[in-house]
C-alpha positions as CSV (number, residue, x, y, z in Angstrom):
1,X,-79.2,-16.4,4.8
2,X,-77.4,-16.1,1.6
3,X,-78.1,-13.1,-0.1
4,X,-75.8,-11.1,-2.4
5,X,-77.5,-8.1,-2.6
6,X,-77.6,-7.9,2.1
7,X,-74.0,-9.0,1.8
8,X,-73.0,-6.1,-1.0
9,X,-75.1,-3.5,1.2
10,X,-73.4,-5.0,4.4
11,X,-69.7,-4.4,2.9
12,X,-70.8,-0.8,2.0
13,X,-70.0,1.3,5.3
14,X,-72.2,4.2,3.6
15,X,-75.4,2.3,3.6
16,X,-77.3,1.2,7.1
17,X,-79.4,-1.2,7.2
18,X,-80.8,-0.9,11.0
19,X,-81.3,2.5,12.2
20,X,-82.7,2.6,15.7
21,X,-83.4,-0.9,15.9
22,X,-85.4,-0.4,12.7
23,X,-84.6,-1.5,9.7
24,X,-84.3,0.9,6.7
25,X,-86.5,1.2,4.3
26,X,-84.2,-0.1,1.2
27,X,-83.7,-3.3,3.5
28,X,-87.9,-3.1,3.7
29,X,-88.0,-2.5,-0.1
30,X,-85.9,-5.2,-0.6
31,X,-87.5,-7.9,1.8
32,X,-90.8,-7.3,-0.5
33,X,-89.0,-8.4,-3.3
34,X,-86.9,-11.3,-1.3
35,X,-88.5,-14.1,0.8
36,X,-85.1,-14.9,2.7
37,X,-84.3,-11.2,3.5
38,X,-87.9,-10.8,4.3
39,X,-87.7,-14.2,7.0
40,X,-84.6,-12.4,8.5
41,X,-85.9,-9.1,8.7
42,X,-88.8,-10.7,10.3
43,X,-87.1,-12.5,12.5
44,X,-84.6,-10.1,13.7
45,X,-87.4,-7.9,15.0
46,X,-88.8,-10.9,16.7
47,X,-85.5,-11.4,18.8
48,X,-84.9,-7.3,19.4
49,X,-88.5,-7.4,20.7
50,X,-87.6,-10.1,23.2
51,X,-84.1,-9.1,24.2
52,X,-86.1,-5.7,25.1
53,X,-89.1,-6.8,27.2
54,X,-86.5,-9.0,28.9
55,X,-83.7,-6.4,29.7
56,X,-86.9,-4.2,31.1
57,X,-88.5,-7.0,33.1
58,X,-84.9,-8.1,34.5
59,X,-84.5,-4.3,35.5
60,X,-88.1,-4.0,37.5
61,X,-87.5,-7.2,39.2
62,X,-83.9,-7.6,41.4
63,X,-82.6,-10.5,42.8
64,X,-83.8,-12.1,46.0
65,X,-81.7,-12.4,49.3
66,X,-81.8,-16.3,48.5
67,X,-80.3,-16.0,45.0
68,X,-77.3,-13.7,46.4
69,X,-76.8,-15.8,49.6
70,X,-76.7,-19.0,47.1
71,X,-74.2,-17.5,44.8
72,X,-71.6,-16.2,47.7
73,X,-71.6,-19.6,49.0
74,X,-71.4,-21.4,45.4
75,X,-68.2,-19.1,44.9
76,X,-66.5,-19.7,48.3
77,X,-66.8,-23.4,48.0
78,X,-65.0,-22.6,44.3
79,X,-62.1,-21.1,45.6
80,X,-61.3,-21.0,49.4
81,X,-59.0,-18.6,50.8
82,X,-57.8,-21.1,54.1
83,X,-56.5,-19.3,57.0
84,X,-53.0,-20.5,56.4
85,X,-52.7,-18.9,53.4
86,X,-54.0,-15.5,54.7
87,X,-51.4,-15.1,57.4
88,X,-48.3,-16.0,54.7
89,X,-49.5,-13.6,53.1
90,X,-49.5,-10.8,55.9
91,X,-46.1,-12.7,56.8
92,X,-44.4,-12.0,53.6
93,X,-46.2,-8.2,53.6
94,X,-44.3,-7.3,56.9
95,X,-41.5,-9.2,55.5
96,X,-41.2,-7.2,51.9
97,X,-42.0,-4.0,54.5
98,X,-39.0,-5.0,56.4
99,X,-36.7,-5.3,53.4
100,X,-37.8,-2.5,51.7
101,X,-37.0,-0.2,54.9
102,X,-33.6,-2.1,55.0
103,X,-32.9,-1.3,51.8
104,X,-33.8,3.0,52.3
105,X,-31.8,3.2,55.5
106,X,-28.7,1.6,53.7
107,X,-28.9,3.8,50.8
108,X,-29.5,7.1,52.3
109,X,-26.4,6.2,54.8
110,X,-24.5,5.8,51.5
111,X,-25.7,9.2,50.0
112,X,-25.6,10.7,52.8
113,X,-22.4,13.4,52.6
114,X,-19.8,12.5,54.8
115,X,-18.9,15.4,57.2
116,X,-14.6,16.4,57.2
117,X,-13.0,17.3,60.6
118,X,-12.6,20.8,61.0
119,X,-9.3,22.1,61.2
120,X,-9.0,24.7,63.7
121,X,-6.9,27.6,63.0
122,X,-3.6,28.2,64.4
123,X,-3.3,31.7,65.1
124,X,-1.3,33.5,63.5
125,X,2.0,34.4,65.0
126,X,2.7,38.1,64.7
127,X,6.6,38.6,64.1
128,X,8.7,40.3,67.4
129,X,10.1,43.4,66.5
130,X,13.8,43.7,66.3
131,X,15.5,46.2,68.3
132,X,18.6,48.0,65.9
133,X,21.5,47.3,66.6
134,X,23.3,49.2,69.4
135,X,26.6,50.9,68.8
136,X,29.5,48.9,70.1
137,X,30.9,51.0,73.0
138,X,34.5,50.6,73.1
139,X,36.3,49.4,75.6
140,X,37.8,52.8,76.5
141,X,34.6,54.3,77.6
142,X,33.6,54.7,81.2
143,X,31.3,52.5,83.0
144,X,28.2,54.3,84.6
145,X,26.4,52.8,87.6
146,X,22.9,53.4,87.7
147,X,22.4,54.7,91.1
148,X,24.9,57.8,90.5
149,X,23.4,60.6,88.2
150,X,24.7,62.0,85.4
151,X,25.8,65.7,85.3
152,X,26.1,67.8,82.3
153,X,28.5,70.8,82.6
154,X,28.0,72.4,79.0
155,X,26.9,72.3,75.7
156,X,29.4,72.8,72.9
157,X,27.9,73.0,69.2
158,X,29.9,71.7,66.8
159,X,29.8,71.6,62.5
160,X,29.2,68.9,60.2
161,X,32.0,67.4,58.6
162,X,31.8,66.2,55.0
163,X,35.2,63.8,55.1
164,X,35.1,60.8,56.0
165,X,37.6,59.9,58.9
166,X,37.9,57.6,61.7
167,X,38.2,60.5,64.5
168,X,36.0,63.5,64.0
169,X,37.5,66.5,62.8
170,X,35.7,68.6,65.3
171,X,38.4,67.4,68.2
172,X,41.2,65.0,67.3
173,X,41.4,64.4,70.8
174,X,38.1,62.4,71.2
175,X,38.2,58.7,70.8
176,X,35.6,58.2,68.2
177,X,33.2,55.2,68.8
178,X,31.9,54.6,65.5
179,X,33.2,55.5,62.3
180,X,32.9,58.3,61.2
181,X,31.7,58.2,57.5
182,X,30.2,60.4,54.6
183,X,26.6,59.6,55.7
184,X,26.7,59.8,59.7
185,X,29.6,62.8,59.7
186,X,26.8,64.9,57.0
187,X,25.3,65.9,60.4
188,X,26.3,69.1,62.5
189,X,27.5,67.4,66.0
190,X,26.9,69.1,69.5
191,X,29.3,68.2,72.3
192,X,28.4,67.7,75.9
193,X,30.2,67.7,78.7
194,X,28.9,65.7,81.6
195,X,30.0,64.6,85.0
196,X,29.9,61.0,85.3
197,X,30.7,58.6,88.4
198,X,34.3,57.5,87.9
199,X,35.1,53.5,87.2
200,X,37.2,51.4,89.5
201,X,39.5,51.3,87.1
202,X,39.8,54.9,87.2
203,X,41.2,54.5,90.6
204,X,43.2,51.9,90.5
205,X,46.1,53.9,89.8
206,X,46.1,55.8,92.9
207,X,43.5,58.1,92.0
208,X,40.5,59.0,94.8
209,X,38.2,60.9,92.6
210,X,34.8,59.5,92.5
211,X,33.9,61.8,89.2
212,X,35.3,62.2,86.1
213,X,34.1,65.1,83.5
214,X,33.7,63.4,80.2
215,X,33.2,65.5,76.7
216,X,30.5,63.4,74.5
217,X,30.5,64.2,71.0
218,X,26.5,63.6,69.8
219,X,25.0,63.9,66.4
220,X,21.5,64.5,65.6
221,X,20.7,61.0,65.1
222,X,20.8,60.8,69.1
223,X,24.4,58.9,68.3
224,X,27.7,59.3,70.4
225,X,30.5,59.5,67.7
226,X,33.1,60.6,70.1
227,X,34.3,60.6,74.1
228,X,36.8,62.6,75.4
229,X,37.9,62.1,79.3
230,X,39.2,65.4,80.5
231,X,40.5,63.9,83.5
């Protein structure tokens, strides 16, 4: 059909021509004055008329066990699926399974942090306390055995000295056995006279005395500054 006047209205989005299958009633106007519109129009209600009472009569009326039978075995014969080709197909399923499996274990091994030894702790080692220093005894000074006891005949009290010497001032007679300084002689002294075993060297002269009283000349730091062998 060539009709301007369909085409113009056809181009216009505004205008519909159909509504609800039917047409409009400008299309209607228009076929009265138009034989070729007025064929189409005619016609077009012809085929939607058909088109219905089929789509309505195919709905009603399903298709037989026959017809379905007929068309599964039409459309295997089209394309065959042999049994080869099914089981390289499971084959490269497993096989992609496989792979894929592969491929996690590897990676998570490689993420996986990697553990450092543990270092055990070596304890610490606490420091042994130094014992001071003893006082040198001088060579002078009587040895005491340990199985003979000590005796102490008297206690003597004695004053600090402030001048440094190297014999105490309190007796010039005691052999001093450290020296006698500003710091240790700032200390009051006591003197003590004890009985102590004699040394062999004590009798080697000729002697047979097995005790010899000994004046010890202590500070009050529990130090002896001075000895003095009375016999």
């Amino acid at each position: 059909m060539n009709c301007q006047w369909y085409e113009q209205q056809l181009a216009n989005d505004k205008i519909e021509l159909w509504t609800n299958g039917r047409p409009s009633p400008a299309l209607l106007a228009h076929a009265r004055e138009c034989e070729r519109c007025a064929g189409f129009v005619d016609g077009e209600l012809e085929l939607r008329a058909s088109l219905l009472e089929l789509s309505e009569t195919s709905q009603y009326a399903g298709p037989s066990a026959n017809v379905k039978r007929n068309l599964l075995a039409e459309l295997t014969a089209l394309a065959p699926v042999p049994r080869r080709r099914t089981f390289a197909l499971r084959f490269a399923f497993a096989a992609a399974a496989v792979l894929c499996l592969a491929i996690g274990v590897l990676y998570w091994r490689s993420a996986r942090p990697q553990s450092t030894p543990v270092v055990a702790k070596q304890p610490a080692v606490q420091p042994q306390p130094v014992a001071p220093p003893q006082p040198a005894q001088s060579q002078a000074a009587i040895a005491v055995k340990d199985d003979k006891p000590v005796t102490v005949a008297s206690v003597q009290r004695k004053p600090a000295s402030r001048k440094p010497s190297a014999k105490p001032q309190t007796a010039n007679d005691f052999y001093p056995v450290i020296m006698c300084d500003s710091l240790t002689c700032d200390s009051p002294t006591v003197a003590i006279r004890v009985e102590l075993p004699a040394s062999p060297l004590v009798n080697r002269g000729g002697g047979s005395s097995r005790t010899v009283m000994t004046d010890l000349l202590v500070g009050e730091d529990g130090l002896v500054r001075g000895v003095r062998v009375l016999q």
